[in-house]
GUROLO-675705 format. One record per residue: residue number from 1; residue in one letter; chain; x, y, z of N, C-alpha, C, O in turn. Coordinates in nm, 2 decimals. Last residue first. Layout:
residues N
<rec nr="NUM" rest="A" kette="A" n_u="X" n_v="Y" n_w="Z" ca_u="X" ca_v="Y" ca_w="Z" c_u="X" c_v="Y" c_w="Z" o_u="X" o_v="Y" o_w="Z"/>
...
This chain:
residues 56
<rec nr="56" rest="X" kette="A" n_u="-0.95" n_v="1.01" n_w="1.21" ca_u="-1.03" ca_v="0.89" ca_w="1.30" c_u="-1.12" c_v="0.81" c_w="1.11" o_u="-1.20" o_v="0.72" o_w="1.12"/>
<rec nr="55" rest="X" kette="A" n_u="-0.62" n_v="1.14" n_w="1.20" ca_u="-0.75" ca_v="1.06" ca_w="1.13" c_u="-0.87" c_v="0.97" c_w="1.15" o_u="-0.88" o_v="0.86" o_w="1.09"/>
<rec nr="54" rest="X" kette="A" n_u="-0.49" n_v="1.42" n_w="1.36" ca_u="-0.61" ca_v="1.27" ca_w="1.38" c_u="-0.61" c_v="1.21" c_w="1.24" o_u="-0.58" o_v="1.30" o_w="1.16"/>
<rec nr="53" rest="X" kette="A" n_u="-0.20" n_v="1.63" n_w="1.23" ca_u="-0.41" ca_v="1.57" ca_w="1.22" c_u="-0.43" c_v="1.43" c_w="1.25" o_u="-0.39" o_v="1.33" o_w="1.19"/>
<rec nr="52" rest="X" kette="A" n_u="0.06" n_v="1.77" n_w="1.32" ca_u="-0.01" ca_v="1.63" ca_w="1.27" c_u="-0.19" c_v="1.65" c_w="1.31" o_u="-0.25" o_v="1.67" o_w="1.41"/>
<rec nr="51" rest="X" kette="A" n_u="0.10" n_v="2.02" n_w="1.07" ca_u="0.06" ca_v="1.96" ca_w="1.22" c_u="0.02" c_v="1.85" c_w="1.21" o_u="-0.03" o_v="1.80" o_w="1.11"/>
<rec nr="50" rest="X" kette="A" n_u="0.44" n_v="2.01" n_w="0.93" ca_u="0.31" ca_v="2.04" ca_w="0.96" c_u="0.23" c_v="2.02" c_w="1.08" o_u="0.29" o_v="2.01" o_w="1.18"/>
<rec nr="49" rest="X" kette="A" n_u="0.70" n_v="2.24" n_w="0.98" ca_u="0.69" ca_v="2.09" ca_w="0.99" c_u="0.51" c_v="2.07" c_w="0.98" o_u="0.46" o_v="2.16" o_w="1.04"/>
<rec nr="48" rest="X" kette="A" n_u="0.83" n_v="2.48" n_w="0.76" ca_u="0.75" ca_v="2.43" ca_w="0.86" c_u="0.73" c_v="2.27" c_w="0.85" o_u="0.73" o_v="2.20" o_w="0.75"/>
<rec nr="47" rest="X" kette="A" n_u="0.95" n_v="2.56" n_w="0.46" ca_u="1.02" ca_v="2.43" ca_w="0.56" c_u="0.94" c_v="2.41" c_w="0.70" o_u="1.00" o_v="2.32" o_w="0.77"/>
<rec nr="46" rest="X" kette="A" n_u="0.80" n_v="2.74" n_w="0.37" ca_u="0.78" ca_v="2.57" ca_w="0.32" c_u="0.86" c_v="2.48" c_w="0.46" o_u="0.83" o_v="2.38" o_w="0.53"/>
<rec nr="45" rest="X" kette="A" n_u="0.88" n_v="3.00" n_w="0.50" ca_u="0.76" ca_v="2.90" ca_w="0.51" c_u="0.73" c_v="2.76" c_w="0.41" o_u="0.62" o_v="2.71" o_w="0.40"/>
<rec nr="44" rest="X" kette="A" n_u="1.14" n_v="3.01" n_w="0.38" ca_u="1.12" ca_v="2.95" ca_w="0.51" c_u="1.03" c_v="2.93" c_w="0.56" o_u="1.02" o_v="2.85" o_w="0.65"/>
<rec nr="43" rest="X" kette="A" n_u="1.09" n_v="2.96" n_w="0.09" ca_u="1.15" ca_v="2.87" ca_w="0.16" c_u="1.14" c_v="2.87" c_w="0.31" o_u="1.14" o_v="2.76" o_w="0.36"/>
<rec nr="42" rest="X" kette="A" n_u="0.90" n_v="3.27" n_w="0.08" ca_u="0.87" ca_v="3.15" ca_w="0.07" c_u="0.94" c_v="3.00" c_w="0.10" o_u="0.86" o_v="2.91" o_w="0.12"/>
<rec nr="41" rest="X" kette="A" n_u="1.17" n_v="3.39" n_w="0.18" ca_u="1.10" ca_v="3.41" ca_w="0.25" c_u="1.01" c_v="3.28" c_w="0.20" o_u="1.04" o_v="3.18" o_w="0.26"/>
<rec nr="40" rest="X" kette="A" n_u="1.36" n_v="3.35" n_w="-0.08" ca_u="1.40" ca_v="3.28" ca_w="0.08" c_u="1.26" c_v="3.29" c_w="0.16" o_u="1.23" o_v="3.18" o_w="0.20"/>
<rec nr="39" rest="X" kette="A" n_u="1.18" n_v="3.47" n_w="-0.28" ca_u="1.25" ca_v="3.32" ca_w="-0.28" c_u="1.25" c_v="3.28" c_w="-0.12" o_u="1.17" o_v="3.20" o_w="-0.06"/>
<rec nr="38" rest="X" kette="A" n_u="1.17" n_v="3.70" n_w="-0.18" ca_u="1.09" ca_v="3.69" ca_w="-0.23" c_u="1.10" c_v="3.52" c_w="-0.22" o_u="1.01" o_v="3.46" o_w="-0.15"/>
<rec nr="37" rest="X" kette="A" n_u="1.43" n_v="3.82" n_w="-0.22" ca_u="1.44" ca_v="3.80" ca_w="-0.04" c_u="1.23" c_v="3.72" c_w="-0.09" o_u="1.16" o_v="3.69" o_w="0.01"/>
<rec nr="36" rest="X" kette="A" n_u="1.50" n_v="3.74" n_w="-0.43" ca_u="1.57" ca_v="3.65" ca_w="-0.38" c_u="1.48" c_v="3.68" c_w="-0.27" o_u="1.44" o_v="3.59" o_w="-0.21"/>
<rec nr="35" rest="X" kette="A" n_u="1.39" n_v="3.99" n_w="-0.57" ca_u="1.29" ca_v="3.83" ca_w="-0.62" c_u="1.40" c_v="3.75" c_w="-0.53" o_u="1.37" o_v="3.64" o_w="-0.57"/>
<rec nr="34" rest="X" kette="A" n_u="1.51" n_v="4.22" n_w="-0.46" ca_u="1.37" ca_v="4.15" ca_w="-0.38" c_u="1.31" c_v="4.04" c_w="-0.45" o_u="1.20" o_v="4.00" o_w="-0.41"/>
<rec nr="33" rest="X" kette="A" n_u="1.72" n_v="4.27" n_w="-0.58" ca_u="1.74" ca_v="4.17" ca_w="-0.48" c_u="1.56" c_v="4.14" c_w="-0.42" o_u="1.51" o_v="4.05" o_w="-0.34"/>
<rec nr="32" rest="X" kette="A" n_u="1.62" n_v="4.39" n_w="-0.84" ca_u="1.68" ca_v="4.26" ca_w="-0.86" c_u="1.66" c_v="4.18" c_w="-0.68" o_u="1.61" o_v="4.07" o_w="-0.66"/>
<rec nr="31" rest="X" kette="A" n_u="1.50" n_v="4.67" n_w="-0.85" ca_u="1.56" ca_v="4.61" ca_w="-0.77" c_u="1.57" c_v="4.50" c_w="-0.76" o_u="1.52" o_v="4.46" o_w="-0.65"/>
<rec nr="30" rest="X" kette="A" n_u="1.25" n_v="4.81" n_w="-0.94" ca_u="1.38" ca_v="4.79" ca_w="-1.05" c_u="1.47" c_v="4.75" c_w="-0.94" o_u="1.57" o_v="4.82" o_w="-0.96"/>
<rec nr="29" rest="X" kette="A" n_u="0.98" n_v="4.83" n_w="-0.76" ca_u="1.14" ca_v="4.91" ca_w="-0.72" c_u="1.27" c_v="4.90" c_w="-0.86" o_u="1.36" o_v="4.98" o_w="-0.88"/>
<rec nr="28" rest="X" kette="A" n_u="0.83" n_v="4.71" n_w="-0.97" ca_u="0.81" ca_v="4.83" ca_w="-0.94" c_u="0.91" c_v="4.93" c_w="-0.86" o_u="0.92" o_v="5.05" o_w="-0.88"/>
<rec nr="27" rest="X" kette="A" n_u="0.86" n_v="4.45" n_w="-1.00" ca_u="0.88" ca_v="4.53" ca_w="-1.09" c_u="0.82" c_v="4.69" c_w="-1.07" o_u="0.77" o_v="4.76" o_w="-1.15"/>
<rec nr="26" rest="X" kette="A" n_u="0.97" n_v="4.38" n_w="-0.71" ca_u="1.09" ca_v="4.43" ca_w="-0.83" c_u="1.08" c_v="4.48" c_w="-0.99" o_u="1.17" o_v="4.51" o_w="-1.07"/>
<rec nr="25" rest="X" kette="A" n_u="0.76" n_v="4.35" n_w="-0.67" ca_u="0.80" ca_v="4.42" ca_w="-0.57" c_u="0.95" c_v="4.47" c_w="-0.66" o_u="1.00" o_v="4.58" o_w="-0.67"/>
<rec nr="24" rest="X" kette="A" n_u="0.67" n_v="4.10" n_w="-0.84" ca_u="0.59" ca_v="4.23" ca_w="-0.82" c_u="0.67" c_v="4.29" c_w="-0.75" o_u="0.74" o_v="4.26" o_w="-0.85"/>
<rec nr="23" rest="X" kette="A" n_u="0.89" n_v="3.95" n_w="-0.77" ca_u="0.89" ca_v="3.97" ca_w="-0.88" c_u="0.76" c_v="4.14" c_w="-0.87" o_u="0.79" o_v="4.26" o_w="-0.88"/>
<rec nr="22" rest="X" kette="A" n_u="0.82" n_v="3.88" n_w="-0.47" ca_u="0.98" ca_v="3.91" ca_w="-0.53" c_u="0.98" c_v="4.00" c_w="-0.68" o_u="1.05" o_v="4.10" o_w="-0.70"/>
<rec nr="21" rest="X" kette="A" n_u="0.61" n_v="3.74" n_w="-0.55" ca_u="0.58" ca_v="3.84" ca_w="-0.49" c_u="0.72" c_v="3.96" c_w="-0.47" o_u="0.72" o_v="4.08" o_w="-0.45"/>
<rec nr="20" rest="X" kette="A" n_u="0.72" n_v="3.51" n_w="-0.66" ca_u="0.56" ca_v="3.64" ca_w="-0.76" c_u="0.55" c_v="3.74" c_w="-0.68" o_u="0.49" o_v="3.83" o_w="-0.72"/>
<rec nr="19" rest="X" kette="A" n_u="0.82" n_v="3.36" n_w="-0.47" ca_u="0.93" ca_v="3.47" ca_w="-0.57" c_u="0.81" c_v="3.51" c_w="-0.64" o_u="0.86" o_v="3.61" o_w="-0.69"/>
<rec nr="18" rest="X" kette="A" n_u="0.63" n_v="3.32" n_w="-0.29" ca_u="0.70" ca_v="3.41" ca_w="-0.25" c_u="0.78" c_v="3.46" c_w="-0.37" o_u="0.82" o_v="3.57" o_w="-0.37"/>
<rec nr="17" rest="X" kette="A" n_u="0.47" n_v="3.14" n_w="-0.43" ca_u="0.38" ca_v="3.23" ca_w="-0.40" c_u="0.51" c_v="3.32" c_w="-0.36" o_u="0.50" o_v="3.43" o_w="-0.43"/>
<rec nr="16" rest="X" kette="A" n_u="0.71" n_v="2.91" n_w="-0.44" ca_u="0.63" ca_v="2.98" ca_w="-0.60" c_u="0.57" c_v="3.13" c_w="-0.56" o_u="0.61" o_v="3.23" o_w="-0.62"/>
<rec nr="15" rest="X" kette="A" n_u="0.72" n_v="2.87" n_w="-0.22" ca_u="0.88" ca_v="2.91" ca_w="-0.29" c_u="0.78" c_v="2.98" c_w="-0.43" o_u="0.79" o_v="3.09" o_w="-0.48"/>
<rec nr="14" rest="X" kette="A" n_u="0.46" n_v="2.78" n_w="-0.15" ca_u="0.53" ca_v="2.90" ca_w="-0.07" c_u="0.62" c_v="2.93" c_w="-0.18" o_u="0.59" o_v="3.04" o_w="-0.24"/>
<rec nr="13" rest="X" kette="A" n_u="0.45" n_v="2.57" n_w="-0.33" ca_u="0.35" ca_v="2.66" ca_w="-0.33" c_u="0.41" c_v="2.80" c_w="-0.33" o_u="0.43" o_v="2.88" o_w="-0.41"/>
<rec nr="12" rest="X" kette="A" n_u="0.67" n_v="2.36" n_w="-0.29" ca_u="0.68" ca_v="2.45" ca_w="-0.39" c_u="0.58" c_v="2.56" c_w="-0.39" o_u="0.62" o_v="2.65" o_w="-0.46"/>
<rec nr="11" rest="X" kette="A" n_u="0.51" n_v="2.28" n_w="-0.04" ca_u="0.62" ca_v="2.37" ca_w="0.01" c_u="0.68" c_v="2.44" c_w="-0.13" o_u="0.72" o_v="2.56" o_w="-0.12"/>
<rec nr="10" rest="X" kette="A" n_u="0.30" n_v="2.13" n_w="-0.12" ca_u="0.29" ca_v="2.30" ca_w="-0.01" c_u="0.39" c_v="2.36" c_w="-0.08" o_u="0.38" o_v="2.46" o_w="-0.15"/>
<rec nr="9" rest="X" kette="A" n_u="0.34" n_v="1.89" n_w="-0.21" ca_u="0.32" ca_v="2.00" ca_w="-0.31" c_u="0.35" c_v="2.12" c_w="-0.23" o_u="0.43" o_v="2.21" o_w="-0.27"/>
<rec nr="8" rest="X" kette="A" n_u="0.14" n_v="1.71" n_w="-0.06" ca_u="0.33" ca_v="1.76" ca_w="-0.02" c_u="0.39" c_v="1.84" c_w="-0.13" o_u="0.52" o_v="1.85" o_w="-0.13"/>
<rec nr="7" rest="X" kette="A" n_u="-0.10" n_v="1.74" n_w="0.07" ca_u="-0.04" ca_v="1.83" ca_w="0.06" c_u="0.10" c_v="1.85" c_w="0.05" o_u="0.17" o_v="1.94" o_w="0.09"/>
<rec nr="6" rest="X" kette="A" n_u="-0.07" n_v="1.38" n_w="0.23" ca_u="-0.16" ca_v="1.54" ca_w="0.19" c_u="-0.08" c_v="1.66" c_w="0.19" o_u="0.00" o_v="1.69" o_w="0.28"/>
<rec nr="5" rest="X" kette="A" n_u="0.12" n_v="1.19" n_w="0.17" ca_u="0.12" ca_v="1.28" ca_w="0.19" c_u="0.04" c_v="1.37" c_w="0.16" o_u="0.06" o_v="1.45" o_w="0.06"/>
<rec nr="4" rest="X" kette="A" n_u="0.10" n_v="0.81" n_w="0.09" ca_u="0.07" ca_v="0.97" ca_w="0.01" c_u="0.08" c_v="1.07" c_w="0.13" o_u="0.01" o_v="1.01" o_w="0.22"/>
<rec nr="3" rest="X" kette="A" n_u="0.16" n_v="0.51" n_w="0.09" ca_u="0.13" ca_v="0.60" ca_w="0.18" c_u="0.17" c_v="0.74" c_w="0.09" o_u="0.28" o_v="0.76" o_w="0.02"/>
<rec nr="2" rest="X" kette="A" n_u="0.04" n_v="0.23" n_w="-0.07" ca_u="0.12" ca_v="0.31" ca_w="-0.07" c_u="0.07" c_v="0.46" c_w="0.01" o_u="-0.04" o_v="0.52" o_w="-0.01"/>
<rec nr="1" rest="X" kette="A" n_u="0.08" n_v="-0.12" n_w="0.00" ca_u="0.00" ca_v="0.00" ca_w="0.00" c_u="0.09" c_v="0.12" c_w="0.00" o_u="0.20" o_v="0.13" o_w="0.06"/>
């Protein structure tokens, strides 16, 4: 049987949802470093541990 992980996609979500927001923020400063701090910030919300849930 094979065991799946709900939601183990997340963590590209964050890294995705944070450099679009790197990218808005740099196309309006013209400042290259906010698609990195755009990056890291979505990586440190991916690396949260989740919560574990019941399953009854």
């Amino acid at each position: 049987m094979l065991n799946k992980f709900k939601n183990s996609s997340n963590g590209t979500q964050w890294v995705g949802a944070g450099s679009a927001i790197g990218v808005a923020v740099f196309a309006v400063t013209n400042e290259p470093t906010w698609i990195a701090v755009g990056v890291a910030i979505g990586a440190a919300l991916s690396s949260r541990k989740p919560k574990i849930q019941n399953e009854d």
